[in-house]
Each structure stands twice: as structure tokens, then as C-alpha cells.
N, C-alpha and C positions, 0 to 999 in steps of 0.2 A: 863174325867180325862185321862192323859195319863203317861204313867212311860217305862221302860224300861225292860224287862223281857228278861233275859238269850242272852241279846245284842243285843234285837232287840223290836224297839217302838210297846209300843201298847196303844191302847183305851178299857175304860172301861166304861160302863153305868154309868151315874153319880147313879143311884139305886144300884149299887153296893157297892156305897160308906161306908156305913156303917156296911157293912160285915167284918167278920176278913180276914185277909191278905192271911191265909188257906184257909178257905171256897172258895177265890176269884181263887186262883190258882186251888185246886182241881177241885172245879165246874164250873166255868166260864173258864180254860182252859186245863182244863182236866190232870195236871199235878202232878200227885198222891205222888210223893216219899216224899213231908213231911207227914207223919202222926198226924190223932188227937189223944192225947194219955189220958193229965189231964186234958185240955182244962182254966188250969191256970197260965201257962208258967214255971214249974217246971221239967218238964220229957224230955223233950229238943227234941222229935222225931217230933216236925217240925218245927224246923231250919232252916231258909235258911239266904242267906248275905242280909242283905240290906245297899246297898253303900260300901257292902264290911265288915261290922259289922253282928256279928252273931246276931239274932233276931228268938225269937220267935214268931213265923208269928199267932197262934193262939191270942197273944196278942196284936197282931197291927191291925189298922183300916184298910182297903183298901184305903179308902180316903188319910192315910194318906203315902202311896207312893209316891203320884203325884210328877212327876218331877225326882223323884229317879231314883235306878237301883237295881232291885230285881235278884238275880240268886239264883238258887235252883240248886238241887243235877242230874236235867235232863240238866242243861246247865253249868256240869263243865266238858266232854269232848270236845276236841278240835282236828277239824283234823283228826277223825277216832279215835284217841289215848286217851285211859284215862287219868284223872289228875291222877299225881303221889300218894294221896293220894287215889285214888278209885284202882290203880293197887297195892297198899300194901295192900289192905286190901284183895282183891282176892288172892294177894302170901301167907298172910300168916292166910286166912281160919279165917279171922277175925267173921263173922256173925253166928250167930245160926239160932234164927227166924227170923233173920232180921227187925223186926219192926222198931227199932231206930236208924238201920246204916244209911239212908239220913241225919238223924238228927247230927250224931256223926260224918259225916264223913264234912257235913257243919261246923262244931265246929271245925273241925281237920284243914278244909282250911283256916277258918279263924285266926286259932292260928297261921299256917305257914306263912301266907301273914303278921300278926304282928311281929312274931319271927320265921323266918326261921330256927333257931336251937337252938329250946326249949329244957329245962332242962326237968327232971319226974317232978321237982317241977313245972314247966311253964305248963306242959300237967297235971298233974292230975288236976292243978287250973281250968284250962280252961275245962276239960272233965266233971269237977263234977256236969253240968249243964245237960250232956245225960247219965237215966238212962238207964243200960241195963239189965232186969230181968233175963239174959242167964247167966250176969258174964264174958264177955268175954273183962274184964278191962285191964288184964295183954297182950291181943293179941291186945287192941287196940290200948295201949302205942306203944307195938312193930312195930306195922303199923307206928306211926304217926312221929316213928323215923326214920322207912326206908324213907318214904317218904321225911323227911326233909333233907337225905342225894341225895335225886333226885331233890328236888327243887330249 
């Protein structure tokens, strides 16, 4: 099986196939920043695009990548330079524990790539899928607007 991972081809054991999408990245490439959190696709901390659509990767097959393009929260700088929504989120001291900011901040890029300049109604819609037990809802709106004034 082969797909594309953070822009660049790869092969997979076809035994991998039937691993979730997590497991595949975590373990087989060592790529930690989604978290397992419900392991029912509710809590949103591991997020990542596929094909550019937010997905909860615990609830996807590995198999069923093939052909696609996966990026995760290790393959959104570019150039040395953050994505504008990982440099808002450092400005404005978004994370507590940090558990589910890969998740949230996956959800943030993909709301941006749909709607470059979402409403609070367009960001709370799209956020209500990563919980964050710290509360830091109201900092992460305000990230995900500065961001969309960089994007």
C-alpha cells in the first residue's frame, strides 16, 4: 500500500492494513503529534487532513489511505517557517497541557483551507469536534482568527 504522508510517498506493509490510521502513523512512523485520547472519534486530539479534510485518524483504516495524502500536525511547517496557524497559537499562549493542540490546530487548518475568514459561528462549528479539558476555547478562537488574517 502506498499513500502520501506530509508530501512525500510512502509504503506500507500490506499487515498494516488493518490498523487505524493512528496506530499507523504513531508506530510504524514514528509520528507522535496526533494523540489517542476516546479512541471513538469524539475528542478530536488525533486529527490530521486527509486529502485535506479533517479526519479522525483513530477512526480510519490504514488500508484505507492508499492513494491519498495524509498530513499531520509534523508536516505543516514549511521552509523553516510555521504555518500561520501553529505561529498563532504560540503568540497568543494558546496550550495548557497541550494534549489536543495537534488535534485543534489540524481542525483550525482545515477550517482555514475551507473558509479563509470564518465567522465565531464558522469556528466554533468546526472546533466543537476538539475537546480541550484546560478550557482554552476562547484563546483558541483568537488564534484561529489571527491566523486567518495571515492566511
Amino acid at each position: 500500500m502506498s499513500f502520501i504522508l506530509n508530501g512525500e510517498g510512502r509504503e506500507v506493509p500490506a499487515d498494516w492494513a488493518d490498523e487505524s490510521l493512528l496506530f499507523l502513523l504513531r508506530e510504524h512512523f514514528g509520528l507522535t503529534g496526533a494523540k489517542f485520547g476516546c479512541g471513538v472519534g469524539i475528542c478530536g486530539a488525533c486529527t490530521v487532513l486527509v486529502d485535506g479534510a479533517a479526519t479522525q485518524s483513530c477512526m480510519m483504516r490504514a488500508g484505507d489511505v492508499a492513494g491519498l495524502s495524509v498530513r499531520t500536525v509534523e508536516g505543516l511547517a514549511e521552509g523553516g517557517a510555521l504555518h500561520p496557524v501553529q505561529q498563532a497559537w504560540l503568540d497568543l499562549g494558546v496550550p495548557q497541557c497541550g494534549y489536543c493542540q495537534a488535534g485543534q490546530i489540524m481542525l483550525a487548518v482545515a477550517l482555514l483551507d475551507a473558509t479563509p475568514r470564518p465567522t465565531d459561528a464558522d469556528i466554533d462549528a468546526t472546533m466543537e469536534v476538539g475537546l480541550c479539558r484546560c478550557g482554552t476555547y476562547r484563546r483558541i478562537r483568537a488564534a484561529i482568527a489571527r491566523a486567518a488574517e495571515a492566511v
